[in-house]
C-alpha positions in Angstrom: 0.0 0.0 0.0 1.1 3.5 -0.7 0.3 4.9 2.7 1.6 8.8 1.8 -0.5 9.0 -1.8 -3.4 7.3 -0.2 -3.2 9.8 2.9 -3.3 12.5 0.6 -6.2 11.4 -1.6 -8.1 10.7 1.4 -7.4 14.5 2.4 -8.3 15.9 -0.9 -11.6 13.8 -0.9 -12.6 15.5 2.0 -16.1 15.1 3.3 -16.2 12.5 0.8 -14.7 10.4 2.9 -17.8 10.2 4.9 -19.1 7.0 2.7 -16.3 4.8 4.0 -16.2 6.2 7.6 -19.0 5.6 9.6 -16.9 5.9 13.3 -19.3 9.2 13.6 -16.1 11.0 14.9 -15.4 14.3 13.2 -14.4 13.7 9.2 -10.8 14.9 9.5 -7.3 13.6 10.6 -8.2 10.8 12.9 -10.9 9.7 10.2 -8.0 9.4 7.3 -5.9 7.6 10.0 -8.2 5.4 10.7 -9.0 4.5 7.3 -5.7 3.8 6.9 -5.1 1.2 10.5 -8.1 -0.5 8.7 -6.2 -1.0 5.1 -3.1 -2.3 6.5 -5.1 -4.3 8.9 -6.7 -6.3 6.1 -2.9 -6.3 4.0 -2.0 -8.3 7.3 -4.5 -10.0 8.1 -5.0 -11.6 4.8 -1.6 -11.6 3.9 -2.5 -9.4 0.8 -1.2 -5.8 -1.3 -4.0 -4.0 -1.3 -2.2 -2.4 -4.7 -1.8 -5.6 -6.3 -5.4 -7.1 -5.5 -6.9 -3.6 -6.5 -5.7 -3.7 -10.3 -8.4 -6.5 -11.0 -11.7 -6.0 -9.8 -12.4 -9.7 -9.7 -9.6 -10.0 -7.1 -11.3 -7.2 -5.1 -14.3 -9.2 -5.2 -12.1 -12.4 -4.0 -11.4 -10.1 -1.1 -14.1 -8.7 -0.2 -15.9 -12.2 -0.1 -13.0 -13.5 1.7 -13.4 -10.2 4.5 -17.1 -11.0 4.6 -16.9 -14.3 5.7 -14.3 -14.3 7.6 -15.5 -11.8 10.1 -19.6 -12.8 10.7 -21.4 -9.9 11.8 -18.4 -7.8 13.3 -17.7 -3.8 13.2 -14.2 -5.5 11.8 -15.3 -6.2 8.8 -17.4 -3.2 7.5 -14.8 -1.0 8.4 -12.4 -3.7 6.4 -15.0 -3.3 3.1 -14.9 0.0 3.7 -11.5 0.4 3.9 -10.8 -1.9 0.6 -13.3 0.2 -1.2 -11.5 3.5 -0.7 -8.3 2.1 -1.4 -9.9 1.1 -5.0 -11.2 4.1 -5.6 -7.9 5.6 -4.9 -5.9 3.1 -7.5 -9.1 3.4 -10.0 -10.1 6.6 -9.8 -13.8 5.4 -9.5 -15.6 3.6 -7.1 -16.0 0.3 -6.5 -19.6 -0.7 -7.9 
């Protein structure tokens, strides 16, 4: 993951950020660096680059079925899909439909 780009892209989207941040904490620093924890949390957990599996949207899909089921009906995981969907919009430059 390119943590520095992605902080910045995160900045620039500003209140934008709101559809992948749903902590209800103000939308600023601590939101971006949160986004961020969650990222690299998935790139270890699932022993994944978030830059590599974001070039192919059917490996994004691999993942995000993979973060689904592997965390049930935990906080962990929409703030993983979240987290994954940002970063793809940040590679893409579109969101993740």
């Amino acid at each position: 993951m390119t943590q520095t780009e992605f902080k910045e892209f995160l900045k620039i989207k500003g209140q934008g950020i709101s559809k992948y941040y749903t902590e209800g904490k103000v939308l600023g620093l601590n939101a971006i660096n949160d986004i961020i924890k969650w990222a690299k949390g998935v790139e270890r957990v699932f022993e994944v680059d978030l830059d590599v599996i974001v070039n192919s949207h059917e490996e994004t899909v691999h993942l995000l079925n993979k973060v689904d089921q592997s965390y049930g009906m935990n906080k962990q995981k929409s703030k993983s899909i979240a987290a994954i969907k940002a970063y793809y919009e940040f590679r893409n430059g579109r969101e993740y439909i």
